[in-house]
C-alpha positions in Angstrom: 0.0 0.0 0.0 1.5 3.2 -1.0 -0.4 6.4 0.7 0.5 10.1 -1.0 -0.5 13.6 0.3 -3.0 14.0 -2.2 -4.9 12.6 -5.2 -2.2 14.0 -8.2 0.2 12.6 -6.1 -1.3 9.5 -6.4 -1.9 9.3 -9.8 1.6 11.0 -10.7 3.1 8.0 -8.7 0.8 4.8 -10.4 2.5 6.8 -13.9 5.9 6.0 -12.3 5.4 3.2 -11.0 3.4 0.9 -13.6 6.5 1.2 -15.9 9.2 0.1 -13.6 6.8 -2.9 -12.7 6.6 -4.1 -15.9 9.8 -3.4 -16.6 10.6 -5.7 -13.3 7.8 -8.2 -14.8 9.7 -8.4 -18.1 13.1 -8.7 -16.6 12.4 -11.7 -14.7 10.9 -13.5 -17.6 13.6 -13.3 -20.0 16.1 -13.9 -17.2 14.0 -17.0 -16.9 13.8 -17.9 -20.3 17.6 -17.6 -20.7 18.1 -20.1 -17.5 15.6 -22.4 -19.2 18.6 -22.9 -22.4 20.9 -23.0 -20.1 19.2 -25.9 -18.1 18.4 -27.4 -21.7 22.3 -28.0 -22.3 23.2 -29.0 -18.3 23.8 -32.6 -17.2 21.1 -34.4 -14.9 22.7 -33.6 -10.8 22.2 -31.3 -7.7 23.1 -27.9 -10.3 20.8 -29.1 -12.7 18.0 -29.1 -9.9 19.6 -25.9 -7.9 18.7 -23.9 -11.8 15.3 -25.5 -12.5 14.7 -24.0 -8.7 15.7 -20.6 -9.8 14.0 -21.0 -12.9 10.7 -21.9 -10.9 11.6 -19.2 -8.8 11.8 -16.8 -11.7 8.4 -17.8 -13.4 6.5 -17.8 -10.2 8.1 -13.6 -9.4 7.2 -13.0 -12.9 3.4 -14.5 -12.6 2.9 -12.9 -9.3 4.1 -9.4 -10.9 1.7 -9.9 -13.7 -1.2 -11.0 -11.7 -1.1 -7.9 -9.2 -3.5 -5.5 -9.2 -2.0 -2.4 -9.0 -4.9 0.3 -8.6 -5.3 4.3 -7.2 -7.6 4.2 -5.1 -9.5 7.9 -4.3 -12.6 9.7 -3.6 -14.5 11.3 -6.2 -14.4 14.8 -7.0 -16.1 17.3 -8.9 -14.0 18.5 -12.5 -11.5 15.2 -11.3 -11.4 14.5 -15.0 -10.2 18.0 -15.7 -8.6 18.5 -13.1 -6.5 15.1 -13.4 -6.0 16.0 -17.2 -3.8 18.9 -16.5 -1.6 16.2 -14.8 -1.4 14.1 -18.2 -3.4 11.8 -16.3 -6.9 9.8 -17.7 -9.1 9.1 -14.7 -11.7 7.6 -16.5 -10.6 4.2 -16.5 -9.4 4.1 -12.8 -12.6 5.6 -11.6 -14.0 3.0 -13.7 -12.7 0.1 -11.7 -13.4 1.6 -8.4 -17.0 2.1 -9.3 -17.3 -1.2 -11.2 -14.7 -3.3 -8.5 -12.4 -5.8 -9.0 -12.9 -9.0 -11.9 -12.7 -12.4 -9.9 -11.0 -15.6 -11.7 -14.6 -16.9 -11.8 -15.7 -13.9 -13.8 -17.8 -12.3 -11.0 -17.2 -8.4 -9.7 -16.5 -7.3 -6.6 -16.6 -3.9 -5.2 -13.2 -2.7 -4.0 -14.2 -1.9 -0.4 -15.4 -5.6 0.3 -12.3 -7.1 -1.6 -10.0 -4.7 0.7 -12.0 -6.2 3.4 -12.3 -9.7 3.2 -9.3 -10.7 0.6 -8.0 -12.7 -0.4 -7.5 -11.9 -4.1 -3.7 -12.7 -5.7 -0.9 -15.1 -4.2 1.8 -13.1 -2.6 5.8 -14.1 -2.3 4.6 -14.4 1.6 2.3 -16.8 1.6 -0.6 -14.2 2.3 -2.9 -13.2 -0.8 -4.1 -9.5 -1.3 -4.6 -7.1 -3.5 -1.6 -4.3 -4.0 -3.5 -0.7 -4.0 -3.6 2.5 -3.1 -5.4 3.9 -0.3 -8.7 4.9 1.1 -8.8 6.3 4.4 -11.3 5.1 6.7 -11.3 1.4 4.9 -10.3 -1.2 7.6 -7.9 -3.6 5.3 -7.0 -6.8 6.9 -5.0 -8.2 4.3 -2.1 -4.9 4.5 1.3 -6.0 5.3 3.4 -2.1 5.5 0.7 0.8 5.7 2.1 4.9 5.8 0.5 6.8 7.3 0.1 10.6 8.2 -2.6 12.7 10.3 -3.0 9.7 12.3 -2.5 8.8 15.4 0.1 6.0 16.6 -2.5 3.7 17.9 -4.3 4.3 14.5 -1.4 2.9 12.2 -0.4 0.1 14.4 -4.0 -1.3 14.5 -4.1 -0.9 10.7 -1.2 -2.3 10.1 -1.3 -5.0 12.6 -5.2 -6.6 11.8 -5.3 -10.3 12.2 -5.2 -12.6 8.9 -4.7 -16.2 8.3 -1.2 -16.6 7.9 -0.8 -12.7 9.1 2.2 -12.6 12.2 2.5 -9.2 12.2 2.5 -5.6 9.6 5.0 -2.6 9.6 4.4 0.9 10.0 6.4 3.4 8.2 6.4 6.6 9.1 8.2 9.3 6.7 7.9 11.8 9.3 10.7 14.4 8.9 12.2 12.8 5.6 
């Protein structure tokens, strides 16, 4: 969950960030396509296995990256489409999804709020399964690993961050205070 000062910010830092995760995405696939020849010309033994590991290890990064929703999430405004425009930014389709929610694998919608809520939507490296977002204030999101926050108390973030989930031990608060 990445939280911003205010909606531009937001949207200014999906523009950033959606490039260097494909990027990432992209990277890891043709690393693992490269291992793959390389396994293709190995001998059967334990470094054989040690780079089909990596290799599974690759694909499964790569899949994860490619099945993450990565989504601003913000209130509506009035002249938001104007407004977000002058930023080089479409807000159409965004506000689209948060209206509309979330496509399941089964082909059903649900709204954002109850997916934040309830989870769980994509695997995760850690075991967990949620969806990567960005924030709403006010949503209690059980599912959040790291939350930043600002204007809010101590007691606030920690309960945020630290809401019991299956498989859940504990979140991490950040705090950029004085950075």
């Amino acid at each position: 969950m990445f939280v911003c000062i205010d909606k531009i910010t937001c949207a200014r830092m999906y523009q950033r960030i959606m490039p260097r995760w494909q990027a990432k995405a992209a990277e890891l696939r043709m690393a693992a396509v490269a291992l793959n020849a390389e396994i293709g010309v190995m001998a059967t033994g334990p470094e054989r296995e040690a780079a089909q590991d990596r290799h599974a290890r690759l694909c499964s990064q790569a899949d994860w990256m490619d099945q993450t929703i990565i989504e601003i999430i913000i209130s509506e405004a009035q002249n938001e489409v104007r407004d977000f425009k002058k930023w080089d930014f479409d807000i159409v389709p965004h506000r689209d999804r948060m209206k509309r929610g979330f496509e399941t694998p089964d082909g059903k919608r649900v709204d954002v709020e109850t997916r934040l809520r309830t989870g769980p939507s994509l695997p995760c490296r850690c075991g967990l399964r949620h969806v990567a977002h960005g924030v709403r204030r006010g949503v209690s999101v059980r599912v959040v690993h790291r939350q930043a926050d600002e204007g809010h108390t101590l007691m606030q973030a920690i309960a945020r961050a630290n809401r019991v989930y299956p498989g859940k031990a504990c979140g991490v608060i950040v705090d950029y205070t004085g950075c």
